[in-house]
C-alpha positions in Angstrom: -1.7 150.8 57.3 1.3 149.3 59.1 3.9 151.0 61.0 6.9 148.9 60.5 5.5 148.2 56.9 9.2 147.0 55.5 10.1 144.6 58.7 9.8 140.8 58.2 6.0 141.1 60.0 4.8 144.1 57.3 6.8 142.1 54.3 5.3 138.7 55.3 1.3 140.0 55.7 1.6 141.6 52.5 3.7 139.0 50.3 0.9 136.6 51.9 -2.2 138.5 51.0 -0.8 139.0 46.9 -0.9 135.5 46.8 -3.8 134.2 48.6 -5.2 136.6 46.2 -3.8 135.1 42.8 -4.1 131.7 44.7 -0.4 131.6 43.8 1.4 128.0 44.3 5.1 127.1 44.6 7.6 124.5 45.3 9.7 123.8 48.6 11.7 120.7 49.3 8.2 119.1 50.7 6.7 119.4 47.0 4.0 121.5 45.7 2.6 124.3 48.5 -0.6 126.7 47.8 -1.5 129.7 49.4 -3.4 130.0 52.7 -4.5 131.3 55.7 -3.6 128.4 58.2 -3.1 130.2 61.6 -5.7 132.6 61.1 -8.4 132.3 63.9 -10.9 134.2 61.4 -9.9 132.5 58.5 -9.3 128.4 59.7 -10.6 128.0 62.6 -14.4 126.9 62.9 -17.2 127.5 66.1 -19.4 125.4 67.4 -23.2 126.7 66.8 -25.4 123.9 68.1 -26.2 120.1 67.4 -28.4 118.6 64.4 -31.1 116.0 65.3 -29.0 113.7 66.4 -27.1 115.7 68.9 -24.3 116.1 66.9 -22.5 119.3 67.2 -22.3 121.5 63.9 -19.6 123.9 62.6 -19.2 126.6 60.7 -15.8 128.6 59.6 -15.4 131.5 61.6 -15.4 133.7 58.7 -18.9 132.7 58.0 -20.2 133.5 61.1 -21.2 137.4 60.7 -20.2 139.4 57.3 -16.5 140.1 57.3 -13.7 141.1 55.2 -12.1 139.0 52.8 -8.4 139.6 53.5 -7.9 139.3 50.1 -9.5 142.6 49.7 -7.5 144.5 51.9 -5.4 147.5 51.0 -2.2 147.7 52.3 0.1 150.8 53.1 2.2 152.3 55.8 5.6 153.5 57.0 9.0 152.3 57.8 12.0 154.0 58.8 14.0 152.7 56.0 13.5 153.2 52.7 14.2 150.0 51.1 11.1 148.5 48.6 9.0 145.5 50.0 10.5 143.2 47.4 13.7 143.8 48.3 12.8 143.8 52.2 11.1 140.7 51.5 14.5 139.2 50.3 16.2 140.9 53.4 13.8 139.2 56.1 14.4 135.4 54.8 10.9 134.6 56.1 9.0 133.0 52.8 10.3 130.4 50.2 12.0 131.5 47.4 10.0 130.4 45.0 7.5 132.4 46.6 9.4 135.5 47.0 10.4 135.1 42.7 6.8 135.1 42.1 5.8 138.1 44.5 8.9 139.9 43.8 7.7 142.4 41.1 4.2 143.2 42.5 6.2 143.6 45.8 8.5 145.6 44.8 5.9 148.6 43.2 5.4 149.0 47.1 7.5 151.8 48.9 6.9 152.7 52.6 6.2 156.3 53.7 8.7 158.3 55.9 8.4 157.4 59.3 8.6 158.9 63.2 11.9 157.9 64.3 13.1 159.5 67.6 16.9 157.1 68.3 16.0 157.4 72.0 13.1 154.6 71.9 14.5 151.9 69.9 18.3 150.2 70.3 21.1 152.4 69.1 22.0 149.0 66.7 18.7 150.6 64.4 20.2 153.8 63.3 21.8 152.4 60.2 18.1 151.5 59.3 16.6 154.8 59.5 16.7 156.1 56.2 13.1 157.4 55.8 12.7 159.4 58.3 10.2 162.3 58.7 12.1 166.0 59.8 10.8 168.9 61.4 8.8 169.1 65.1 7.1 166.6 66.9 3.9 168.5 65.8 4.8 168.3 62.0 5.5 164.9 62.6 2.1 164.1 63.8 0.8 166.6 60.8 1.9 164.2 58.9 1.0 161.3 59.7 -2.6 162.2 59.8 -2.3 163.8 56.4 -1.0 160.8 55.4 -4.0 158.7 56.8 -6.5 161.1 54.8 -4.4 160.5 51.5 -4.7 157.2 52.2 -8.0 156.9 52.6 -8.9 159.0 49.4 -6.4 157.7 47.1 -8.1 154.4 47.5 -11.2 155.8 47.8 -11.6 153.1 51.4 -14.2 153.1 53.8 -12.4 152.8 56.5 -8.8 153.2 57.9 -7.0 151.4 60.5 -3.4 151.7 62.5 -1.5 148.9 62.8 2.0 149.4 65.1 4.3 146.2 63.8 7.6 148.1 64.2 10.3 148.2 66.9 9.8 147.4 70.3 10.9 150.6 71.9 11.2 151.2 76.0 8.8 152.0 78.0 7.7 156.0 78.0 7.5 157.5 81.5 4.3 158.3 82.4 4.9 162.3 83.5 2.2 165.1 85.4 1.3 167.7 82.7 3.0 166.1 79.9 1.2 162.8 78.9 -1.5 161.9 82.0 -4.2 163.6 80.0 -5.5 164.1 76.5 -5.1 168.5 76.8 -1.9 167.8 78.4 -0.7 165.4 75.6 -1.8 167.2 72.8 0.2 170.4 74.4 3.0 168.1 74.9 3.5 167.2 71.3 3.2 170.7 70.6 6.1 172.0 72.9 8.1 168.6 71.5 8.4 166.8 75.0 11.2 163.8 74.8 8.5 161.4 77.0 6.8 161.4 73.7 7.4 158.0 72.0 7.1 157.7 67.9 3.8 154.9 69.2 2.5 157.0 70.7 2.6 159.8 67.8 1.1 157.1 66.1 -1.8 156.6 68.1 -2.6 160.4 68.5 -2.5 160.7 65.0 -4.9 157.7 63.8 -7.2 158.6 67.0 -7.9 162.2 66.1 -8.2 160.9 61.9 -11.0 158.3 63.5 -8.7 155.2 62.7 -8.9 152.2 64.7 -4.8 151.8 66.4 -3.9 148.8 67.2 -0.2 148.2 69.3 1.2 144.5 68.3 4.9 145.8 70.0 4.8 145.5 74.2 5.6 149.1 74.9 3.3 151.5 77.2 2.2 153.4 74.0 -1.3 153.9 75.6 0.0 156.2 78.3 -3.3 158.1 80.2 -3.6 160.9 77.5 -4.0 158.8 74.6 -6.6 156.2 76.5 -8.9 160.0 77.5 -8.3 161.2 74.1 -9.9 157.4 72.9 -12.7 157.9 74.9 -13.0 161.8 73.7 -12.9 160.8 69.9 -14.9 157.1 70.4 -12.2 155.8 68.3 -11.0 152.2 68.9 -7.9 151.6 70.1 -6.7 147.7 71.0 -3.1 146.1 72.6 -0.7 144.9 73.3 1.8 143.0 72.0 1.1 139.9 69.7 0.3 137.0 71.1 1.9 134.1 68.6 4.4 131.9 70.1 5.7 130.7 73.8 3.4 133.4 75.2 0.3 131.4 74.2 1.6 128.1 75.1 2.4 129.2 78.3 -1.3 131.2 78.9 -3.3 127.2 77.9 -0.8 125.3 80.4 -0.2 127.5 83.4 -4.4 127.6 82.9 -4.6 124.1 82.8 -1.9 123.1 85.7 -3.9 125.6 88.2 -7.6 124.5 86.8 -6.1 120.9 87.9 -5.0 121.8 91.5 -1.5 121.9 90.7 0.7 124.6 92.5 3.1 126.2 89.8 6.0 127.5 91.8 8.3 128.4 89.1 8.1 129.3 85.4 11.9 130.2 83.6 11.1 131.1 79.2 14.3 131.3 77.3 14.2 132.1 73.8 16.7 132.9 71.3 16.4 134.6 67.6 18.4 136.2 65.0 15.8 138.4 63.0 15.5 142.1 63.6 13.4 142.2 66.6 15.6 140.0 68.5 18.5 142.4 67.3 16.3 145.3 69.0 15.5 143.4 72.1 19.4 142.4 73.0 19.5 146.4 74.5 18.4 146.6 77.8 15.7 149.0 77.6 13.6 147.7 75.0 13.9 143.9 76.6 12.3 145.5 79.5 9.1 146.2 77.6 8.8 142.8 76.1 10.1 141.4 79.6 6.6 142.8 81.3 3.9 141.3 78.7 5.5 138.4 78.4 5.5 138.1 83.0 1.7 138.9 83.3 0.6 136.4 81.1 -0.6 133.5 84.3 -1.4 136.6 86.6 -5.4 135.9 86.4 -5.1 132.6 86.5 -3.1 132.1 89.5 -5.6 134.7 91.7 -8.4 132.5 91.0 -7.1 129.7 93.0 -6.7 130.7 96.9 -6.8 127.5 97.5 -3.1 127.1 96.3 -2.1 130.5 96.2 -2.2 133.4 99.4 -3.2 136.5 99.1 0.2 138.2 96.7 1.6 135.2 96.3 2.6 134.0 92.9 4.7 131.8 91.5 8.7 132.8 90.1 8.6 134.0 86.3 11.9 134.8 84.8 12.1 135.7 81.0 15.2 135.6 79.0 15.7 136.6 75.3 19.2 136.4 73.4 19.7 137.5 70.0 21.7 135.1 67.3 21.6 136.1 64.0 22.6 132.8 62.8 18.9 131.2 63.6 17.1 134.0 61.8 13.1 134.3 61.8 13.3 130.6 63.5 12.7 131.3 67.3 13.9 128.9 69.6 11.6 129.0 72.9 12.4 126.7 76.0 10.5 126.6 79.0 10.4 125.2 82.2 7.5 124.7 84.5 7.9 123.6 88.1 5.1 122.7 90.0 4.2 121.1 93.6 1.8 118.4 93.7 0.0 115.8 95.8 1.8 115.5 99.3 4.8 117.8 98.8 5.9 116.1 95.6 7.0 117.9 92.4 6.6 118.2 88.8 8.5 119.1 86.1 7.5 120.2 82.3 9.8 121.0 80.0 9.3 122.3 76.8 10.7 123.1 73.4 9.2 125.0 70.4 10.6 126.3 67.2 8.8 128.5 65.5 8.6 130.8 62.4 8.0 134.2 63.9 7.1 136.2 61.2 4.7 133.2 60.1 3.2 132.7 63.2 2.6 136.5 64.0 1.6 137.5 60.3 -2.1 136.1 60.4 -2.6 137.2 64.2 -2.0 140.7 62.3 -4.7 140.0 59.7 -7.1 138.6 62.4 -6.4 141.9 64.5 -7.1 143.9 61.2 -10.6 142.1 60.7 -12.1 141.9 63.7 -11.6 145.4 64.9 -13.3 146.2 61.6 -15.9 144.3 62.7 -16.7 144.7 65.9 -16.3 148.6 64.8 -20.1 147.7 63.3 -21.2 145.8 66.3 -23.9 148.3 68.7 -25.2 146.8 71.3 -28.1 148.0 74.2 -28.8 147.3 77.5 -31.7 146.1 78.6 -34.1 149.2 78.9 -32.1 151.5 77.2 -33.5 153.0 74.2 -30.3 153.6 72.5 -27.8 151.4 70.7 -24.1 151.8 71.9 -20.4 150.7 70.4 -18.0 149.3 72.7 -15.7 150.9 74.7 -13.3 152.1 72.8 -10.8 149.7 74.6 -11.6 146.8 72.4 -10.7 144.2 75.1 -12.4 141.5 72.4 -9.5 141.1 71.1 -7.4 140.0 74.4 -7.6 136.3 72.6 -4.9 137.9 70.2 -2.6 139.8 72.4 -0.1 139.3 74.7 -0.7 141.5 77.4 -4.4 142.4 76.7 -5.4 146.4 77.3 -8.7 146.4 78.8 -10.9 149.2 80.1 -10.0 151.1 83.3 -11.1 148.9 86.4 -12.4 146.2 84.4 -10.5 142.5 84.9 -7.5 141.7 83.1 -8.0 138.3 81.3 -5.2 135.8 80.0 -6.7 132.4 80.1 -6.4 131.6 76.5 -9.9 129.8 75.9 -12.0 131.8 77.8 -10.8 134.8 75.7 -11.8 132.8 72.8 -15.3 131.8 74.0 -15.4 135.9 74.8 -15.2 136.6 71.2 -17.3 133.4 69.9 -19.8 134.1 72.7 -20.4 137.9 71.2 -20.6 136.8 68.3 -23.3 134.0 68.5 -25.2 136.8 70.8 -25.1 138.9 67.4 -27.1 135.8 65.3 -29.2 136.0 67.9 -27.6 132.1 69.4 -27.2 132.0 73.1 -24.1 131.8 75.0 -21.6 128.9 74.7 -21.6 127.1 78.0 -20.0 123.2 77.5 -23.1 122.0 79.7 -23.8 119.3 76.8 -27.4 118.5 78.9 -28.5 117.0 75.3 -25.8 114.1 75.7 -26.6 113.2 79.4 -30.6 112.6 78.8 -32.1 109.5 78.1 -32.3 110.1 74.5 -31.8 108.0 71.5 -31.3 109.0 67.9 -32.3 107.1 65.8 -30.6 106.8 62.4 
């Protein structure tokens, strides 16, 4: 279930999914186009799990790997604070071909998103002419709600499993207050006496933790405050964040890693982009450009404190964000950075870069790998050695760091950003599940004195 279900990232997943699943085709200027999954770590991407006789290495899809959901057979749902039909939203977020949208457009249109939480305090004032499905009453009804309509879900569809997506509005950051949302009892009680410090994410997240839903945040706000991580940990119920990693963000996390693996001393990193779609509209107030401003600066932290031999103790290197909203650009993202480094004897280097990309494109099948792999590491138990018990992870599923922009990780436990050695994280766990040993790029069976013979 998505919370944002009508905006160009809930319109795009879904459109997508209907026709993957009647391996729809259709016509651009370029010619003929089918359906697929390209950009989908789970879904085109392949690991590594050994060599053949010949010390070849050998792949297999991802997918295939351990048993996992099709995303074809994934039911949708979810809310959005305005009431307009997908089909029609579809049509408003200019994100797929048209001829892809005409052949959509009737099954997407049967789909109507429930009313959702919208409190005009968290999200730009430029959003209230949106909210036309908005739920009344108390914070407390609200989140009645919300976890009624999870169980309806659930049971109308007759699913095994639920789980929370957040894909709306970036909204500011919540402050983090004593007795209203720095523990689970004190949260709960907060909601109940209707505290303003209570975002609509976080209503969100209470609500899907205490139905046993898996949340996931794909928006850079603070919606894990204290309360909701203890009331994770209370319930055992996954939670996973935050903020989408699709774009300049991951670019940035594979060459900042690469410049300091190399020696080289970044000194400066400036980001401008510019976009016209709805979240670009949201991000040009002040507030909510300040939550996207954060995840997007502590992307090179890790890497840059593993190198004191370029970098003293606090030092880091200047990392200034800017985002601009033009509507005339639309879901096309314009990213430009600049990376300036010091090198061998006091001399300098400059990168810089430009990247369009399609941001509802690039973000939709990050949403659908999200979706999948907290399903399945939700089946993954694992026991340490002498214990006589199997155990889940910690409810802080940090696995997923690969896919998020500022990952969420459990408390006192190391924040990681380096962008393949999230990956190898997530392939290493895997491969420990077939029963394969770690991944570790020795290669010792290319560097013996070996022949193959043909």
């Amino acid at each position: 279930m998505f919370v944002g279900w009508g905006g160009n990232n809930g319109t795009t997943v879904t459109a997508s999914i209907i026709a993957n699943r009647h391996g729809i085709a259709w016509n651009n200027k370029e010619g003929e186009v089918r359906s697929n999954y390209f950009g989908s770590l789970t879904q085109s991407s392949t690991i590594r799990i050994g060599n053949n006789d010949c010390g070849e290495n050998v792949y297999v899809p991802f997918k295939n790997l351990l048993p996992m959901v099709n995303p074809n057979d994934l039911v949708i749902g979810g809310w959005d604070i305005c009431s307009t039909p997908l089909g029609d939203a579809m049509k408003n977020a200019k994100v797929l071909d048209y001829d892809l949208q005409r052949q959509v457009y009737d099954e997407m249109q049967k789909l109507r998103p429930l009313p959702s939480v919208y409190f005009p305090d968290f999200i730009a004032a430029n959003q209230a002419g949106r909210a036309t499905n908005v739920l009344k009453g108390s914070k407390q009804e609200q989140l009645d709600q919300i976890r009624k309509d999870i169980r309806d879900f659930k049971s109308t569809h007759n699913l095994d499993k639920v789980i929370v997506l957040w894909t709306a509005n970036t909204e500011r950051f919540a402050e983090i207050q004593t007795g209203v949302n720095d523990t689970a009892e004190n949260l709960l009680a907060a909601v109940q006496r209707g505290e303003s410090e209570i975002s609509p994410s976080t209503v969100f997240a209470i609500a899907s933790i205490l139905e046993g839903a898996s949340y996931i945040n794909g928006s850079p706000q603070n919606t894990f405050v204290p309360g909701v991580l203890e009331l994770a940990e209370e319930k055992q119920v996954f939670i996973g964040g935050d903020d989408f990693k699709s774009g300049q963000t991951k670019v940035k996390s594979v060459l900042v890693d690469f410049l300091i693996s190399a020696g080289i001393k970044v000194k400066s990193i400036v980001s401008y982009n510019h976009l016209g779609n709805n979240d670009g509209r949201n991000l040009s107030q002040p507030e909510m450009f300040r939550s996207k401003e954060i995840s997007k600066s502590n992307v090179v932290d890790d890497m840059v404190a593993s190198n004191n031999i370029l970098y003293e103790p606090g030092e880091h290197p200047d990392h200034v964000v800017v985002i601009k909203y033009v509507p005339n650009v639309g879901d096309s993202k314009r990213a430009m950075d600049e990376y300036v480094s010091e090198i061998f004897m006091g001399g300098t280097n400059t990168i810089v870069m430009h990247n369009t990309c399609e941001d509802s494109l690039l973000a939709a099948p990050i949403i659908i790998d999200l979706v999948l792999l907290c399903e399945l590491f939700e089946r993954v138990e694992l026991k340490r050695e002498g214990a006589k018990e199997f155990e889940r992870f910690h409810p802080v599923l940090s696995v997923l760091s690969f896919l998020l922009k500022a990952p969420l990780v459990p408390p006192g436990t190391p924040v990681v950003n380096a962008l393949f050695t999230q990956r190898q994280c997530m392939v290493n766990i895997m491969r420990a599940c077939l029963g394969l040993a770690p991944e570790n790029n020795m290669l010792l069976e290319h560097k013996l004195n070996r022949n193959c013979s043909m």
